[in-house]
Wavefront OBJ file of the C-alpha trace (Angstrom):
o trace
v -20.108 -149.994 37.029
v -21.569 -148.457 39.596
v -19.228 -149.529 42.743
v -17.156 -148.075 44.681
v -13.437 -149.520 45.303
v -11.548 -149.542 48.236
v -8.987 -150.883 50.738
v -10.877 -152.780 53.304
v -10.570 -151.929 57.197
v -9.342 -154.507 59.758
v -12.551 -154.156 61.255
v -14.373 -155.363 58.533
v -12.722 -158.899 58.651
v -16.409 -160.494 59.159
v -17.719 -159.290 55.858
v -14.346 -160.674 54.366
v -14.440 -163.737 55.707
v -18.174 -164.390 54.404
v -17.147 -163.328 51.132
v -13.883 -166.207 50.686
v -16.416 -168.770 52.062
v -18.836 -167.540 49.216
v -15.584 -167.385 46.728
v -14.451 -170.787 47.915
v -17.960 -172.100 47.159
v -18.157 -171.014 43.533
v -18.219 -173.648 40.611
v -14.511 -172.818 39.492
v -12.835 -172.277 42.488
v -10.969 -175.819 42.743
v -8.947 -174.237 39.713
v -9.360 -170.402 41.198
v -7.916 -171.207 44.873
v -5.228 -172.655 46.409
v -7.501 -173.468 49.252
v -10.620 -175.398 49.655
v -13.962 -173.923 51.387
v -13.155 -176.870 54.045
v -9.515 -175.822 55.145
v -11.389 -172.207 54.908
v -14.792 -172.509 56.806
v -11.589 -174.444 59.947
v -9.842 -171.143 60.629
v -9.907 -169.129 63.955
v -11.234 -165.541 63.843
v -7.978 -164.455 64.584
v -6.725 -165.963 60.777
v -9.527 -163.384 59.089
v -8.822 -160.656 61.202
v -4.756 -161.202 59.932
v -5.828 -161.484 56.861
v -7.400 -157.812 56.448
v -4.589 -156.290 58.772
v -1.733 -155.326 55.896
v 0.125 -158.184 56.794
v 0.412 -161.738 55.555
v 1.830 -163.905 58.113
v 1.098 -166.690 55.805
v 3.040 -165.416 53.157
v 5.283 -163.062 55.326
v 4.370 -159.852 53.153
v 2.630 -156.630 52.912
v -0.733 -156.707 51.501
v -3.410 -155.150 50.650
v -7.333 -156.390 50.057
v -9.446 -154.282 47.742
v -13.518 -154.809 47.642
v -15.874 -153.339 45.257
v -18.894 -152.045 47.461
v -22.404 -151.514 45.896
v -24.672 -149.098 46.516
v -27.037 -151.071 48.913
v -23.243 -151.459 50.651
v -23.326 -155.559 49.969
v -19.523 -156.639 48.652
v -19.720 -157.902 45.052
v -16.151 -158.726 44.278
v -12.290 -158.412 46.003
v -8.908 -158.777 45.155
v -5.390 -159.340 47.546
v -2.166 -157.766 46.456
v 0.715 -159.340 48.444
v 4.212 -157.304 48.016
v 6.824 -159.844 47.651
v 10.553 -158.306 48.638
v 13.473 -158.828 46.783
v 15.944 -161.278 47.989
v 13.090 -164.059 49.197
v 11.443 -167.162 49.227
v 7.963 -166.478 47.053
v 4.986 -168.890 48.500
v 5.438 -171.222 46.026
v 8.804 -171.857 46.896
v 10.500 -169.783 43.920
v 13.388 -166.787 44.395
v 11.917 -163.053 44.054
v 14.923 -161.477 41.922
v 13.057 -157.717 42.184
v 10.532 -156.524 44.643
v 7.154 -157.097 42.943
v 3.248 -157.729 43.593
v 1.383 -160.349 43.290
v -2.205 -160.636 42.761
v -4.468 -163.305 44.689
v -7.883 -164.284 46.019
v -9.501 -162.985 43.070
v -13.444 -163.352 43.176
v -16.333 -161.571 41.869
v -19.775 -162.757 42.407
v -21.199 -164.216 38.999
v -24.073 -161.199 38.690
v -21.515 -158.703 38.638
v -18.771 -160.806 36.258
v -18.604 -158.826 32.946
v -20.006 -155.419 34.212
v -16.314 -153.661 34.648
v -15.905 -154.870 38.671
v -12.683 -156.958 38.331
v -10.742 -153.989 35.790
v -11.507 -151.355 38.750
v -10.470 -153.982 41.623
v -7.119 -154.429 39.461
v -6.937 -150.920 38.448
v -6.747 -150.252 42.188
v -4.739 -152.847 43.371
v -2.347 -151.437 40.983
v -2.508 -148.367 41.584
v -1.388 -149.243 45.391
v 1.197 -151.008 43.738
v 2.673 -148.567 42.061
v 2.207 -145.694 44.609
v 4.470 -148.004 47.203
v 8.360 -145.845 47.154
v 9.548 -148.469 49.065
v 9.934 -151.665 47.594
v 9.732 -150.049 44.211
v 7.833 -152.568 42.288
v 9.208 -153.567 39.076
v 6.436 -155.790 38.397
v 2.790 -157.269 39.483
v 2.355 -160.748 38.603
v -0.019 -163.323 39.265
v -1.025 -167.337 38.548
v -3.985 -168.889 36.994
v -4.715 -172.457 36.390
v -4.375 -173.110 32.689
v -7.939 -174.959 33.106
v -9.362 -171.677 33.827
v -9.757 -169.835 30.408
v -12.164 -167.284 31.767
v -9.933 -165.475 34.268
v -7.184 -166.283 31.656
v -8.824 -164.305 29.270
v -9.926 -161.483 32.118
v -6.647 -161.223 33.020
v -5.265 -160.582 29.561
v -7.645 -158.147 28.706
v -6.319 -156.230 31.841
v -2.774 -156.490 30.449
v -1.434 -159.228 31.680
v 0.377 -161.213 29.359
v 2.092 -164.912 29.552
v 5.519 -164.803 31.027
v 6.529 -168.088 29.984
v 6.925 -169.117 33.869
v 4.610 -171.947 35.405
v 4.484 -174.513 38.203
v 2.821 -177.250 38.548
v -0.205 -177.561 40.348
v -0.486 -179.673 43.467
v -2.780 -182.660 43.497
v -3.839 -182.446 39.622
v -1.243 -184.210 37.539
v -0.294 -182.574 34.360
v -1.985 -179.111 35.653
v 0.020 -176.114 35.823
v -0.320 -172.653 37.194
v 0.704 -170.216 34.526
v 2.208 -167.065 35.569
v 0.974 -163.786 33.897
v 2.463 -160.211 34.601
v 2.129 -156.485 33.864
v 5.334 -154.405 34.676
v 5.587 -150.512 35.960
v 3.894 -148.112 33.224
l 1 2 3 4 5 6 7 8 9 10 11 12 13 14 15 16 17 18 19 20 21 22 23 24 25 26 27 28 29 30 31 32 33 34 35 36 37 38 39 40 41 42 43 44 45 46 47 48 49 50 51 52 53 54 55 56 57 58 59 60 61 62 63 64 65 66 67 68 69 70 71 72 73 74 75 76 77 78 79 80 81 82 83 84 85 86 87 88 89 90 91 92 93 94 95 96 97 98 99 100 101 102 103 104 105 106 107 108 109 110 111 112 113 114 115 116 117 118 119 120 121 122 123 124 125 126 127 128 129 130 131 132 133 134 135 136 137 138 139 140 141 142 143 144 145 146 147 148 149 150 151 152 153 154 155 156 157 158 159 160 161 162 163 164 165 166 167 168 169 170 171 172 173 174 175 176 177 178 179 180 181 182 183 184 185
């Protein structure tokens, strides 16, 4: 794997944007993405340039959005960590008992799946994670559709494992969103 990993710059919101509208185009993403290339491709500038800021106003958290970078500089994959406090209302309408991350807007482009980009975009999303002293995360979590066996099995391989937690998923009867975590090392 030949990429580098990083944090992406609020400038940069542009080159993020074209990347969800790529994500949102992908063959799995109606069981990848809570949102549809349609609602995507509708927002203002000023909903991309929040978006890469280190704030979710959507989800009123911290984040953070990692990119793997070639070398010709083109994006081939990203990842979101959103730090959910302690004490609050989760987006999916749940209780956060301890401060914790959770993962979203997972994508790598299909000629880079299986070449090591998603471990190092988790690797450092996690590594934020864990360097933040305040909350102290006691866990990173995240959701994936249980018709998506692919990332299911990705995400395992990283070290997430099944927490027994799910929700249903809206608009596809009988589908749930099963909730995987990895807790502080």
């Amino acid at each position: 794997m030949n990429h580098v990993i990083r944090a992406v710059r609020p400038d940069e919101w542009a080159r993020a944007k074209e990347l969800r509208l790529l994500a949102l185009q992908d063959p799995a993403a109606p069981v990848a993405f809570l949102e549809t290339y349609a609602e995507a491709v509708a927002y203002p500038d000023s909903v991309w340039q929040e978006r890469v800021s280190g704030f979710s106003a959507r989800h009123g958290a911290r984040a953070a959005q990692f990119v793997a970078e070639a070398p010709d500089g083109s994006w081939s994959g990203t990842v979101v960590l959103l730090i959910e406090e302690a004490g609050r209302e989760d987006f999916l309408g749940g209780f956060v008992e301890a401060a914790q991350g959770h993962l979203v807007a997972v994508f790598v482009r299909p000629e880079h799946r299986g070449c090591g980009v998603v471990g190092a975009l988790f690797a450092a999303a996690l590594d934020w994670a864990w360097a933040l002293e305040e909350p102290r995360l006691a866990r990173v979590r995240l959701y994936v559709h249980d018709g998506n066996p692919r990332a299911r099995a990705a995400y395992r391989k990283l070290g997430f494992v099944p927490t027994g937690q799910s929700v249903p998923v809206e608009g596809d009867p009988g589908a749930r969103e099963l909730e995987l975590a990895v807790t502080r090392p």
